[in-house]
DSSP file (Angstrom, degrees, kcal/mol; ACC not computed):
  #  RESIDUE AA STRUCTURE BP1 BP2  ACC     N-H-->O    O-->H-N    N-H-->O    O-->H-N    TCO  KAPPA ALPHA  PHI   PSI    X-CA   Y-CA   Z-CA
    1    1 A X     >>       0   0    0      0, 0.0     5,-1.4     0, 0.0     4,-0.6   0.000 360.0 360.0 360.0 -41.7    0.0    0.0    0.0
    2    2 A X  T >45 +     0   0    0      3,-0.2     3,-1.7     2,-0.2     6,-0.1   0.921 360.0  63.4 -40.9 -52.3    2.8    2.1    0.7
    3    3 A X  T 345S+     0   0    0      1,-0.3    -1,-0.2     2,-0.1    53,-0.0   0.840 104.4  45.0   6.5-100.7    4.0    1.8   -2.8
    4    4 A X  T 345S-     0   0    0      1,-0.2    -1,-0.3     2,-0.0    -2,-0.2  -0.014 103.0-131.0-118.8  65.8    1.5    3.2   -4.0
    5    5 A X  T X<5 +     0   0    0     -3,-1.7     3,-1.3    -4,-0.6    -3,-0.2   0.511  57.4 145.6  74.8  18.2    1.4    5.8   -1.7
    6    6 A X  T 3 <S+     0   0    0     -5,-1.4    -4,-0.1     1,-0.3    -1,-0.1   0.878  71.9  60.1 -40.4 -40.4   -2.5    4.9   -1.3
    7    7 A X  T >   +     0   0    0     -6,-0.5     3,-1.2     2,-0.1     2,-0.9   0.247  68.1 131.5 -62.6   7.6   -1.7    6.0    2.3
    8    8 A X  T <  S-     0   0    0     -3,-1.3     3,-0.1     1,-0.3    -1,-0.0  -0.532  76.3  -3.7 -96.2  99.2   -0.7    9.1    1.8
    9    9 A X  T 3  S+     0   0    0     -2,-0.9    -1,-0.3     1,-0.6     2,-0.2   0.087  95.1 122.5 106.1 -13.1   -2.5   11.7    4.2
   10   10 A X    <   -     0   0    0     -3,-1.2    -1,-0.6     1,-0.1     2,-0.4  -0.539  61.6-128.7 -92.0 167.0   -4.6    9.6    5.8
   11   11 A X        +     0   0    0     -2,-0.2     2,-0.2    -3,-0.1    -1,-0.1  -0.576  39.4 158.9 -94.3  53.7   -4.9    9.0    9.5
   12   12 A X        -     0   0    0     -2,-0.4     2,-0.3     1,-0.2    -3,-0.0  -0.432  48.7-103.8-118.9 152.7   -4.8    5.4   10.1
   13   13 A X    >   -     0   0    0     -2,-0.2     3,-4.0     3,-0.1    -1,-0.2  -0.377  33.2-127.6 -76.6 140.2   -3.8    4.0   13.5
   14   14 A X  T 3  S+     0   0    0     -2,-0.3     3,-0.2     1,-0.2    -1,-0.1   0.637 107.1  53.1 -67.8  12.9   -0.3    2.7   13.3
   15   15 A X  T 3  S+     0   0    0      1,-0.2     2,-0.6     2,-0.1    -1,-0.2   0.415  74.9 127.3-124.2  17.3   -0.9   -0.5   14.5
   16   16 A X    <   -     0   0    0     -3,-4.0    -1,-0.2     1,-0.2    -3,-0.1   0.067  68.0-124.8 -57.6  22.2   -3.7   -0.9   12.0
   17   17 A X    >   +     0   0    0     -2,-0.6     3,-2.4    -3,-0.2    -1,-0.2   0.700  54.3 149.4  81.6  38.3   -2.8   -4.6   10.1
   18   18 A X  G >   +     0   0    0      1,-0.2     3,-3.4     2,-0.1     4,-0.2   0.916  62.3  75.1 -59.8 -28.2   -2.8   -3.0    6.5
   19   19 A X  G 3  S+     0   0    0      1,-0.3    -1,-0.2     2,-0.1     3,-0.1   0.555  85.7  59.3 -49.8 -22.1   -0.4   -5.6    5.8
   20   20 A X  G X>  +     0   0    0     -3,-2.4     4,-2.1     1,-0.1     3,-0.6   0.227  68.1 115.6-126.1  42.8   -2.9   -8.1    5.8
   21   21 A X  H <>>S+     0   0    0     -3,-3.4     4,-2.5     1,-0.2     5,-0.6   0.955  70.6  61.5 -28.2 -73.5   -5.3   -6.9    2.9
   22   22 A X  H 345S+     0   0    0     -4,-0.2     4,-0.5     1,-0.2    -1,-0.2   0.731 109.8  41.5 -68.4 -18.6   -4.9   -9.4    0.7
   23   23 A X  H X>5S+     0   0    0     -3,-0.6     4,-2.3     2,-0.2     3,-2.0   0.992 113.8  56.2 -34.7 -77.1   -6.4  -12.2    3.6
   24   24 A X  H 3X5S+     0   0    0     -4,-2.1     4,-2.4     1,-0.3    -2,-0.2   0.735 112.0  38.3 -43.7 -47.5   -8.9   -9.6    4.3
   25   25 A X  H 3X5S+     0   0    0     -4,-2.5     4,-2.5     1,-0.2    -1,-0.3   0.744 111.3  62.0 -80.2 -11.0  -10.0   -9.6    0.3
   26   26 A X  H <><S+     0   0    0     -3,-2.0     4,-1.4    -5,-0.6    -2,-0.2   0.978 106.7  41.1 -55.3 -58.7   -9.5  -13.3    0.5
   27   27 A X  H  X>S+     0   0    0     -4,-2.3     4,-2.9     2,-0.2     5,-0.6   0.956 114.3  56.7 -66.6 -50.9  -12.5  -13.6    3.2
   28   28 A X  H  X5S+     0   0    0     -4,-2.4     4,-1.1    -5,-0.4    -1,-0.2   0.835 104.6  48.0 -28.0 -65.2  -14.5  -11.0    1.3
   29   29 A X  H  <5S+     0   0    0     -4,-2.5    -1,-0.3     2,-0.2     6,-0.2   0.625 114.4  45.3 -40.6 -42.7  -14.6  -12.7   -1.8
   30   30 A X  H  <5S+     0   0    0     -4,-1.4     3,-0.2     1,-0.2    -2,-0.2   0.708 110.5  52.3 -89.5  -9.2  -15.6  -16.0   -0.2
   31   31 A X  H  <5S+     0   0    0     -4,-2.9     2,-0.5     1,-0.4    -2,-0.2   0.807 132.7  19.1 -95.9 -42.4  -18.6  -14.1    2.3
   32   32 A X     << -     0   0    0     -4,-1.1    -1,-0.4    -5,-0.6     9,-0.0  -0.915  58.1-175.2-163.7 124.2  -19.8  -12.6   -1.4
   33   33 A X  S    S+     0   0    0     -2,-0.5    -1,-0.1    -3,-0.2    -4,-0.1   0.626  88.3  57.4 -86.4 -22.8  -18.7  -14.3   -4.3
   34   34 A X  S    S+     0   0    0      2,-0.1    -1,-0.2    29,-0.0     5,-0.1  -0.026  70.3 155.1 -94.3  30.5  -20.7  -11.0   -6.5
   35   35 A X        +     0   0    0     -6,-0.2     2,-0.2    28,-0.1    28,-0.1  -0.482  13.7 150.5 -70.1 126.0  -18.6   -8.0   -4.7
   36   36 A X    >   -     0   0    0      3,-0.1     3,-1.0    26,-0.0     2,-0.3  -0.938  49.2 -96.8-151.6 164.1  -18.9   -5.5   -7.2
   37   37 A X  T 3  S+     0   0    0      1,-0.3     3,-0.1    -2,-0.2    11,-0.0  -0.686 113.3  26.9 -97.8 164.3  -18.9   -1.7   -6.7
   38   38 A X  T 3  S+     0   0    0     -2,-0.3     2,-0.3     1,-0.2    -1,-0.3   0.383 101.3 124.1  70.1   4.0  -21.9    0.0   -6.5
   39   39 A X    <   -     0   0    0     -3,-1.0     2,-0.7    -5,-0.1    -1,-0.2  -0.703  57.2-142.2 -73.2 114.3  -23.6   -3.6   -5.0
   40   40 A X        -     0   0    0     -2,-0.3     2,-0.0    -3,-0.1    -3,-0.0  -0.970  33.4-177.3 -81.6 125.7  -25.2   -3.8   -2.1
   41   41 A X        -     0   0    0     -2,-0.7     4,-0.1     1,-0.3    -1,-0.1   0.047  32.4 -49.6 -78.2-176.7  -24.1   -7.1   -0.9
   42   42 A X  S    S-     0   0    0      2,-0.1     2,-0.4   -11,-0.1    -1,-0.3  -0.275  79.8 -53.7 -77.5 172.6  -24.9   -9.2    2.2
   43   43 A X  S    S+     0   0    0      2,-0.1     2,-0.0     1,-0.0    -1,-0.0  -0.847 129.4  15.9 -76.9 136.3  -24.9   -8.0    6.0
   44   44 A X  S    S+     0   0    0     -2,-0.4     2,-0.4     1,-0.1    -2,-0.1   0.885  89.3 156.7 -97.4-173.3  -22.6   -6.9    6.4
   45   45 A X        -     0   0    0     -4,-0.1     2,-0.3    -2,-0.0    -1,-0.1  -0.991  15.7-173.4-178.0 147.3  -20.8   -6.1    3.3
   46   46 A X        -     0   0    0     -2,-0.4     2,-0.4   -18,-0.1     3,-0.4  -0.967  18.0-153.2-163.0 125.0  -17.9   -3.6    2.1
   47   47 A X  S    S+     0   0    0     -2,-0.3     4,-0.3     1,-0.2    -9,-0.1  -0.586  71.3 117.7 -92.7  60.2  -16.4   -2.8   -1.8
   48   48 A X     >  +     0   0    0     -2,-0.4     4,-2.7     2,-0.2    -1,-0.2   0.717  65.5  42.0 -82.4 -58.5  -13.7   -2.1    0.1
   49   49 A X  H  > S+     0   0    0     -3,-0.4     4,-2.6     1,-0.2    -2,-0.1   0.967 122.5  50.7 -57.3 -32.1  -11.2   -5.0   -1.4
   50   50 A X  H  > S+     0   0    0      1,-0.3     4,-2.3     2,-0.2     5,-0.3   0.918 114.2  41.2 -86.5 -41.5  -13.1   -3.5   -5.2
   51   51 A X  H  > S+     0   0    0     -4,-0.3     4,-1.1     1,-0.2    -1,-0.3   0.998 109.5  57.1 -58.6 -36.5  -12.3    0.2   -4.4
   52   52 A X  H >X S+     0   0    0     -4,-2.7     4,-2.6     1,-0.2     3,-1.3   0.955 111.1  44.9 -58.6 -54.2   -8.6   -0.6   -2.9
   53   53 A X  H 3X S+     0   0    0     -4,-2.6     4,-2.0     1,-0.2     6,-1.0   0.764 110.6  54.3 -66.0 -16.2   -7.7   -2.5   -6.8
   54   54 A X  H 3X S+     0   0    0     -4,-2.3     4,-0.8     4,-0.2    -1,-0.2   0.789 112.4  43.7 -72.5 -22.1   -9.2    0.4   -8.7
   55   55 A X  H << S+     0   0    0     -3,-1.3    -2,-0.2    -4,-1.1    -3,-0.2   0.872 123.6  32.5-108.6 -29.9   -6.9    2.7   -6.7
   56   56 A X  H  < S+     0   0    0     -4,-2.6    -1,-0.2     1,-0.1    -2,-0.2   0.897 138.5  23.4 -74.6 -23.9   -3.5    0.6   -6.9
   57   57 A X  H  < S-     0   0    0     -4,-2.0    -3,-0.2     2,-0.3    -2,-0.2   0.498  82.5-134.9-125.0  -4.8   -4.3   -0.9  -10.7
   58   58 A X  S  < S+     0   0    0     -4,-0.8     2,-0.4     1,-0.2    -4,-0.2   0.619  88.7  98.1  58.5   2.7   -6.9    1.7  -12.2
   59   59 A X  S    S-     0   0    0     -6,-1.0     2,-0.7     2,-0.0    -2,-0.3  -0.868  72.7-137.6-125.6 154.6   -8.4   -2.3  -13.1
   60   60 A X        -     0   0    0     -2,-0.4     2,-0.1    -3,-0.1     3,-0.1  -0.804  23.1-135.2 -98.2 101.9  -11.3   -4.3  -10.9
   61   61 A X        -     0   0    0     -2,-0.7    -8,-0.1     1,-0.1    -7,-0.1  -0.413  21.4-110.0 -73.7 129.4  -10.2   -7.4  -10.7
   62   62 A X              0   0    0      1,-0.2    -1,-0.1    -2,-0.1   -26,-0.0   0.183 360.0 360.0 -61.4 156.2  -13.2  -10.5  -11.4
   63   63 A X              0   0    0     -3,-0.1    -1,-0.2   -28,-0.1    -2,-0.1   0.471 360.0 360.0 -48.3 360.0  -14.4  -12.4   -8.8
């Protein structure tokens, strides 16, 4: 994330685990197989992992 500099300005506690996104999208994916942006999804539900690849790759990556 550092890279690329996604972080940059925000206010995130330093002991926040960014480190372990790609688990984090892992779980996502399998809780809702249709995560798409603009989706409402199941309870609870976050396009978080979808918003995070648009902002390192400008691409959305498929389910």
């Amino acid at each position: 994330m550092r890279k690329e500099d996604i972080m940059s300005g925000k206010h995130l506690n330093r002991r926040f685990p960014i480190h372990n996104h790609p688990r984090a999208v892992e779980r996502a994916r399998r809780a809702d197989p249709d995560l798409a942006a603009g989706r409402v999804g199941p309870n609870p539900s976050s396009a978080m992992p979808v918003l995070i690849d648009l902002m390192r790759t400008g691409i959305m990556k498929s389910c």
